[in-house]
N, C-alpha and C positions, 0 to 999 in steps of 0.2 A: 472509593467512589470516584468516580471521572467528571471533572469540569464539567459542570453545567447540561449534565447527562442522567436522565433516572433511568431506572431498569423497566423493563415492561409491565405492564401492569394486565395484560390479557390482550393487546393487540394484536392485529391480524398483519401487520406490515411485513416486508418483506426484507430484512437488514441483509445488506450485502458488507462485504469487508474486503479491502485490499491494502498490501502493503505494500514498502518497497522504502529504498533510501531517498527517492527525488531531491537527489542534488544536482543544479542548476537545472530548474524547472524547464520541460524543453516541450514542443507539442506531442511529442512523441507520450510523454506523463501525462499530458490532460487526453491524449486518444484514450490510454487504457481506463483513463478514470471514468471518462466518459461510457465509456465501454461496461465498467464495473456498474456503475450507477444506470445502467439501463436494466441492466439484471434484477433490481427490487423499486424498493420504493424509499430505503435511505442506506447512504454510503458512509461507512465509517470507515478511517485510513489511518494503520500504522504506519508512523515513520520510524524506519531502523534508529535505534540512537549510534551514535561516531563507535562507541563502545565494541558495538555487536557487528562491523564490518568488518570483517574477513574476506570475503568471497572475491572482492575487488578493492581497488584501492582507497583507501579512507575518503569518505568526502569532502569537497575544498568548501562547503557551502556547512556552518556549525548547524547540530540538532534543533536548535531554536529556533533560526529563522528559517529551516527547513519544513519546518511545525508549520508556522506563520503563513508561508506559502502558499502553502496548499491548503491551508485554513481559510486562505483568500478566495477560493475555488469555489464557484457557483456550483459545481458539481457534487460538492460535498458538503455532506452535510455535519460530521465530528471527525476532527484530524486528533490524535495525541501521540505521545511519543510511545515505541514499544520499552517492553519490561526488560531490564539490563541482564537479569538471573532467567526466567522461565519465557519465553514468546510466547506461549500458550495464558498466561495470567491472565492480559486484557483482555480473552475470548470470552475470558468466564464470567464478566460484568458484563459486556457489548451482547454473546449470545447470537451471534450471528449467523441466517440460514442459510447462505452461499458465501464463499469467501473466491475471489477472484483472483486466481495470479495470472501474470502479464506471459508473454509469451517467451519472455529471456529467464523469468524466474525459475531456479533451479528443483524446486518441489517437484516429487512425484505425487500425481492425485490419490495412488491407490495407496500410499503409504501414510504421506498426511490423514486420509479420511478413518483409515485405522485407527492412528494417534488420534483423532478428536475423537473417535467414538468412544474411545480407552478412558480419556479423561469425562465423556458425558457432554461432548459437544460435538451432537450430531449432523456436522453443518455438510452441505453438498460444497466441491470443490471445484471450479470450473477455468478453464485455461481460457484467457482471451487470445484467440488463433496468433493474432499477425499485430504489428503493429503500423501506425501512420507513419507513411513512408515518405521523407524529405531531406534534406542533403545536411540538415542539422536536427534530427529528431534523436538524439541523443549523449547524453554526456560526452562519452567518446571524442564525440564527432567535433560536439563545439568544443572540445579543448584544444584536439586538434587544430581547429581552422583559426585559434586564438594566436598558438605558436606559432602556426605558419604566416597570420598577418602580422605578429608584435614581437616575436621571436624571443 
């Protein structure tokens, strides 16, 4: 069971889900969250754990206080960490009707929405288009402009 979370009980709300690593929280992560969270009526957010990154390079910001962070988020409404063996686990407690990926996240819709059907989690999958665009809305970017002012 998830902190301080029960399961439905016959509500009609709308649970949305996004995940992502959100290491150094940048506005570019609160665009899509915000983004996410306009899609229902409550936002649950997996945070990748350090474990599970592959795709890019590990994050400089630990699983905890990346928890923490976005736990901080008026937008959101339950942050937890994801599952280190299955990513699919937390679905099957949360239950989620739309799950949001951002627009850099590598998921395809029609493949993902297979795999949740397969396992019995028949959630709609929805790409937020674009992201907010500013000259540090992303990891990347503020690492870079770190090295180039602190070297």
């Amino acid at each position: 069971m998830l902190a301080g979370y029960y399961p439905r009980s016959g509500d009609l709300l709308t649970r949305v889900l996004a995940t992502g690593t959100f290491d150094i929280l940048h506005p570019g992560h609160v665009y899509f969250l915000a983004q996410a969270r306009a899609l229902g009526d409550e936002l649950f957010v997996i945070i990748a754990r350090d474990s599970n990154v592959t795709h890019k390079p590990k994050p400089i910001v630990p699983e905890e206080q990346r928890l923490e962070m976005v736990n901080a988020l008026g937008t959101v409404d339950t942050a937890l960490l994801g599952s280190e063996t299955d990513m699919f686990e937390p679905l099957k407690v949360i239950k989620p009707d739309i799950i949001a990926l951002g627009y850099d996240q590598y998921f395809e819709i029609e493949t993902l929405e297979k795999e949740l059907t397969k396992r019995g989690l028949p959630a709609k999958v929805v790409r937020v288009p674009f992201s907010k665009e500013c000259p540090l809305c992303s990891t990347g970017a503020i690492i870079k402009e770190v090295i180039k002012r602190y070297g």
